[in-house]
Backbone as CSV, one residue per row, in Angstrom:
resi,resn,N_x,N_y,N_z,CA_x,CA_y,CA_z,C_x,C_y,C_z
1,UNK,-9.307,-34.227,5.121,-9.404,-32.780,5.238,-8.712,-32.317,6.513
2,UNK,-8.652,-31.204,6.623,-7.765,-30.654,7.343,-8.789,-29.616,8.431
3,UNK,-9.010,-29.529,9.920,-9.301,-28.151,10.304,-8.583,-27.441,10.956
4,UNK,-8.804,-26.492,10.510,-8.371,-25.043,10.965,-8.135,-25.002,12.704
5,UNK,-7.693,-23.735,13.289,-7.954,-23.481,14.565,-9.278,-22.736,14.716
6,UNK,-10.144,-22.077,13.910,-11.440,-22.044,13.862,-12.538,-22.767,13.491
7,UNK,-12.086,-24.330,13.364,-12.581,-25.123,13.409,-13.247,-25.459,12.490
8,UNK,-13.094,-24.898,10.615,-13.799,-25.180,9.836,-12.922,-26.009,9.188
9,UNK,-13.137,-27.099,8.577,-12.144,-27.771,7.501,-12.285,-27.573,6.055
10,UNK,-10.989,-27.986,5.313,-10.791,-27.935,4.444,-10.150,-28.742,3.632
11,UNK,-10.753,-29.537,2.816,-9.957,-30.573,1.879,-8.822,-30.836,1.110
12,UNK,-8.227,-31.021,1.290,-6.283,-30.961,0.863,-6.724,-30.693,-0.778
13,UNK,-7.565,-31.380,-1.598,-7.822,-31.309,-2.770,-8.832,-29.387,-2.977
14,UNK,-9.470,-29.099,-2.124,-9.883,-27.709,-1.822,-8.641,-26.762,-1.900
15,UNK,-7.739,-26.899,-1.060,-6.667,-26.152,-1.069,-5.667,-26.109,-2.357
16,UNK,-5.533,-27.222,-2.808,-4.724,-27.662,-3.692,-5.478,-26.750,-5.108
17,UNK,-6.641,-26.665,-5.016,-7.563,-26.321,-6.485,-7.428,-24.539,-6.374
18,UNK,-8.268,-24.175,-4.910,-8.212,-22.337,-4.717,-7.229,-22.166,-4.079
19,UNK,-6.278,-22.669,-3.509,-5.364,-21.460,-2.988,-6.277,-21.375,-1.349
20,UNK,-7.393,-21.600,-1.049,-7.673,-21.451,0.146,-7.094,-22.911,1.707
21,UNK,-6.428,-22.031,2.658,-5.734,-23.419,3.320,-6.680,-23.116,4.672
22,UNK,-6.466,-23.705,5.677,-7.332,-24.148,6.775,-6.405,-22.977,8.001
23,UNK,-7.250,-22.562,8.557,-6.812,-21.058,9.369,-5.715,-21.858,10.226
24,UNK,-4.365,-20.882,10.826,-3.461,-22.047,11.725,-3.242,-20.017,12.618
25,UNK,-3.018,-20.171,13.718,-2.525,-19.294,15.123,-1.178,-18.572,14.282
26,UNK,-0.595,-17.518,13.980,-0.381,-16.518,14.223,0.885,-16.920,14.994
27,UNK,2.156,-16.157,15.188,3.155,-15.893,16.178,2.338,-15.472,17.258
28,UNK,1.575,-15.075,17.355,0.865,-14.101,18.366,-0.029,-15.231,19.150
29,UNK,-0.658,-15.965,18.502,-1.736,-17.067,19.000,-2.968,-16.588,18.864
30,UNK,-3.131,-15.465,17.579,-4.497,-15.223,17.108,-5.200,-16.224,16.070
31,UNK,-6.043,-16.323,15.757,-6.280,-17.379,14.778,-6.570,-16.751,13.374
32,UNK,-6.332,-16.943,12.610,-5.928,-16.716,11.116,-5.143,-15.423,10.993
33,UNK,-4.400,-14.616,12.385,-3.862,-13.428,12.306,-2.860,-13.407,11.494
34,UNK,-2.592,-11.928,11.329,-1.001,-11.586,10.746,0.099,-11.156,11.596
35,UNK,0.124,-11.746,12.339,1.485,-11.874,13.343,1.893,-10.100,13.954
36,UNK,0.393,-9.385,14.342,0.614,-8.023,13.970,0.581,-7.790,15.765
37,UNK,-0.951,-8.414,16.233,-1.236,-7.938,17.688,0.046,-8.136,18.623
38,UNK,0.811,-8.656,18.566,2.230,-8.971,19.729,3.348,-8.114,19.176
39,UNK,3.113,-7.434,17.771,4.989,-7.266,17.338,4.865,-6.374,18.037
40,UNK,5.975,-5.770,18.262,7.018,-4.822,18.532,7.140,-3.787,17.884
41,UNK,7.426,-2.622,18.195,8.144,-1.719,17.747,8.745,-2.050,16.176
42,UNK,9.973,-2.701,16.795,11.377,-3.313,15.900,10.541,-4.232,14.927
43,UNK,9.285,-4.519,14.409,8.791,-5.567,13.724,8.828,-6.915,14.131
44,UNK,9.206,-7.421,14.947,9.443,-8.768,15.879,8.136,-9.270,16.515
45,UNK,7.426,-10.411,16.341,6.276,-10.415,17.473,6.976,-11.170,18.355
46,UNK,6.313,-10.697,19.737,6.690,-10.868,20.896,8.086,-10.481,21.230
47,UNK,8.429,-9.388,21.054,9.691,-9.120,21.488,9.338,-7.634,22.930
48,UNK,8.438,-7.568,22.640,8.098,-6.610,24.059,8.363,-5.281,23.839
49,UNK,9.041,-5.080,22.576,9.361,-3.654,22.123,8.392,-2.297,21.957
50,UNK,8.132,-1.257,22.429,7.396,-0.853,22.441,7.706,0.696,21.710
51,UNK,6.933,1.545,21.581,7.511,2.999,21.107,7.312,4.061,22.290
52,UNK,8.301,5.102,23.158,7.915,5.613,24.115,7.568,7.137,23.733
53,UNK,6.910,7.488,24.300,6.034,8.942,23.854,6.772,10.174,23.135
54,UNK,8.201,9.989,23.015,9.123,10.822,21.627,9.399,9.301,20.116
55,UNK,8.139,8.590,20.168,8.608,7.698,19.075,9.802,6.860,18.511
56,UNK,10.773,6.640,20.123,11.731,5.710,19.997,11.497,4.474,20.189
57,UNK,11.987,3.533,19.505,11.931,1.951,19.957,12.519,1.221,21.203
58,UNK,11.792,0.730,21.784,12.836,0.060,22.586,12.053,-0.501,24.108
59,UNK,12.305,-1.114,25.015,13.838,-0.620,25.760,15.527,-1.690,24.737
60,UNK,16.425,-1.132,24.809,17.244,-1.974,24.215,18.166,-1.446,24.730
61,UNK,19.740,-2.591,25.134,20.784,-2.027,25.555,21.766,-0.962,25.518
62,UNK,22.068,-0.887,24.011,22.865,-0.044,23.271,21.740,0.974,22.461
63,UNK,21.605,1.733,23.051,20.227,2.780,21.964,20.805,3.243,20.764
64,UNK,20.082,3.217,19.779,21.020,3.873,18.675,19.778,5.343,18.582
65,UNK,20.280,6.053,17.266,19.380,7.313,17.796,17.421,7.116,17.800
66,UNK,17.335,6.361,16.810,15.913,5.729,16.908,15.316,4.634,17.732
67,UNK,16.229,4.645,19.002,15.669,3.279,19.972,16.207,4.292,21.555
68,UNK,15.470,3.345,22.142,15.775,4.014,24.304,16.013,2.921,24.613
69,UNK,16.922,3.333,25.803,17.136,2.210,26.809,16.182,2.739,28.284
70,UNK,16.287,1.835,28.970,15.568,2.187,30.076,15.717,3.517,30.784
71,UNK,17.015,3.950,31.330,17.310,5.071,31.462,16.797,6.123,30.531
72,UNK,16.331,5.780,29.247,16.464,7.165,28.542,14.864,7.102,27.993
73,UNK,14.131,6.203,28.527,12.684,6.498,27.991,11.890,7.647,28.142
74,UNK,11.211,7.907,26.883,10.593,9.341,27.177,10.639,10.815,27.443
75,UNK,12.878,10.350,27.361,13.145,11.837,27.521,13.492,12.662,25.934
76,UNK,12.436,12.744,25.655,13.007,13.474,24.152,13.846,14.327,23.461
77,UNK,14.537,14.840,24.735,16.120,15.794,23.823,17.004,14.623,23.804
78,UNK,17.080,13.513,23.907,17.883,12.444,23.220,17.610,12.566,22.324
79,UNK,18.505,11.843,21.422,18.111,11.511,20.241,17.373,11.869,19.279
80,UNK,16.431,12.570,19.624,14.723,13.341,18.903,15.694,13.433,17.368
81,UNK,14.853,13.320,16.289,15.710,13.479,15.229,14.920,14.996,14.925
82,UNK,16.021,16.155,14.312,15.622,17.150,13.731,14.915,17.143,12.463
83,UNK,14.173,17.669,11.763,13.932,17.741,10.413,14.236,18.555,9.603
84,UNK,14.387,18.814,8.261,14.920,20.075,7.319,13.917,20.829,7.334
85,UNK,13.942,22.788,7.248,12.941,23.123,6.447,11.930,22.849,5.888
86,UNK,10.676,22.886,6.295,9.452,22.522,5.423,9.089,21.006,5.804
87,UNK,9.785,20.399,6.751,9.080,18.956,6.864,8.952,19.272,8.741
88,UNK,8.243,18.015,8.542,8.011,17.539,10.226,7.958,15.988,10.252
89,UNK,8.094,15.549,11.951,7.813,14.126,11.923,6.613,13.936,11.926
90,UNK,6.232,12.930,11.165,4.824,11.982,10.921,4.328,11.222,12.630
91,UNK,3.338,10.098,12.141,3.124,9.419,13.221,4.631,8.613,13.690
92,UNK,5.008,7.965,12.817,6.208,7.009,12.703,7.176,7.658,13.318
93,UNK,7.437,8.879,13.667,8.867,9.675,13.830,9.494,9.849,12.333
94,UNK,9.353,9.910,11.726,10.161,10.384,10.651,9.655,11.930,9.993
95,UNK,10.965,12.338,9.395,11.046,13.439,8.816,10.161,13.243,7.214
96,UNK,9.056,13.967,6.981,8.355,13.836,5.640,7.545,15.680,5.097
97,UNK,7.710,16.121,4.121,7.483,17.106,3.860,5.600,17.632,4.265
98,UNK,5.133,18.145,4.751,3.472,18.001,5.144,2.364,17.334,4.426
99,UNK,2.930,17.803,3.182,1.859,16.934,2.405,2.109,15.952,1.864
100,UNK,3.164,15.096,2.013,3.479,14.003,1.504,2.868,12.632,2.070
101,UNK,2.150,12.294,1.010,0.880,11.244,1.082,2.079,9.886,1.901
102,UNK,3.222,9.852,1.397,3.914,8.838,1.975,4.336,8.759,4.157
103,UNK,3.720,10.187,4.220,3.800,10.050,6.402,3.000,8.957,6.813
104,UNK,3.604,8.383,7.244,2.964,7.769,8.737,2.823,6.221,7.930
105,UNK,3.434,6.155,6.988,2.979,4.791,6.711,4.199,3.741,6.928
106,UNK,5.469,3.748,7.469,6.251,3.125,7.915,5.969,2.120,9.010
107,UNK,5.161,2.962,10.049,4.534,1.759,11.360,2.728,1.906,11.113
108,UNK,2.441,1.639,10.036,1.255,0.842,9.924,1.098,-0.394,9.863
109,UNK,0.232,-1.488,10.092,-0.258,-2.052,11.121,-0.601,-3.328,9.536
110,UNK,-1.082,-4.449,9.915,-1.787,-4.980,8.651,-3.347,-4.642,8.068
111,UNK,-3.967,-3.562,9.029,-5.249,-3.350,8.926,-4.917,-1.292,8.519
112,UNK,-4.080,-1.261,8.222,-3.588,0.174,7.291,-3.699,1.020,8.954
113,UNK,-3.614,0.711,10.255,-3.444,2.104,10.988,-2.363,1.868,11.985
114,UNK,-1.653,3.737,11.678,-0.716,3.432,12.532,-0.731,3.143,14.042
115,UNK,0.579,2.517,14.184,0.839,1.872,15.152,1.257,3.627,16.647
116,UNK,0.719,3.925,16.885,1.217,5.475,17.675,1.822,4.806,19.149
117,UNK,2.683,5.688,19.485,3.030,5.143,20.539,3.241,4.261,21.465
118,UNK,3.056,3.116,20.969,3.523,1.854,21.681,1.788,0.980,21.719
119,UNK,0.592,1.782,21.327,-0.513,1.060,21.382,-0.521,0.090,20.169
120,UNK,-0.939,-1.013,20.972,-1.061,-2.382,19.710,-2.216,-2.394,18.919
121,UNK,-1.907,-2.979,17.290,-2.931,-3.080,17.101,-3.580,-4.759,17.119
122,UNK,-4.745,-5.165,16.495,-5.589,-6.257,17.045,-5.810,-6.926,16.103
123,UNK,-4.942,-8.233,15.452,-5.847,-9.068,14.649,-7.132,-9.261,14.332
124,UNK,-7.866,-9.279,13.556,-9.330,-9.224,13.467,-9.827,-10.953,12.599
C-alpha cells in the first residue's frame, strides 16, 4: 500500500478497483491541493504574479494591455480596457453585459471564488 502525505494509505489494488489514489503535495506543497493557493495571476503556480488594483497581471517585462510592469502598477489610465454600451468590467476585468450570469468567472479559484485583486485563494 501506498501513504499519502496525510498519512492515510491506500492499497494499489484499492486504487486500481475505485479510482481513489493516496493524497501527494500540490505545486504549491498543500496536501491533496489543486495547485490553486501559489498560482498567479497568469495561471502558473508559483510564478509570483499577482493582479494590481486596476485588474492587470503582472509585474512582467513587456506589458501587454492586460498585464503591468513595475513602473506601471496600479496606474489605471494604462491600459484599463473600455467597455461597449450596456456592459461593465466584472471581478476578472473583463467587459460582460450586467446581468450576464457568465462575470467574474474567468479568475475563479478551484473552490468557485473569485480570485480579486491579487488576494490568494487557500487549498482546503
Amino acid at each position: 500500500s501506498c501513504t499519502g502525505c496525510d498519512g492515510v494509505a491506500i492499497h494499489a489494488a484499492v486504487s486500481a478497483r475505485t479510482g481513489i489514489f493516496p493524497k501527494t503535495l500540490d505545486a504549491c506543497g498543500v496536501c491533496g491541493g489543486c495547485d490553486q493557493s501559489c498560482q498567479g495571476c497568469d495561471g502558473v503556480p508559483n510564478s509570483n504574479k499577482e493582479l494590481d488594483k486596476c485588474n492587470r497581471c503582472g509585474p512582467v517585462a513587456s506589458p501587454g494591455p492586460e498585464e503591468y510592469s513595475v513602473a506601471s502598477k496600479d496606474n489605471c489610465t494604462l491600459g484599463r480596457k473600455a467597455c461597449a454600451a450596456g456592459q461593465s468590467l466584472d471581478l476578472c476585468g473583463d467587459c460582460f453585459p450586467l446581468g450576464d450570469p457568465a462575470r467574474g468567472n474567468r479568475c475563479r479559484d478551484c473552490q468557485g471564488i473569485p480570485r480579486l485583486f491579487g488576494a490568494k485563494s487557500f487549498d482546503g
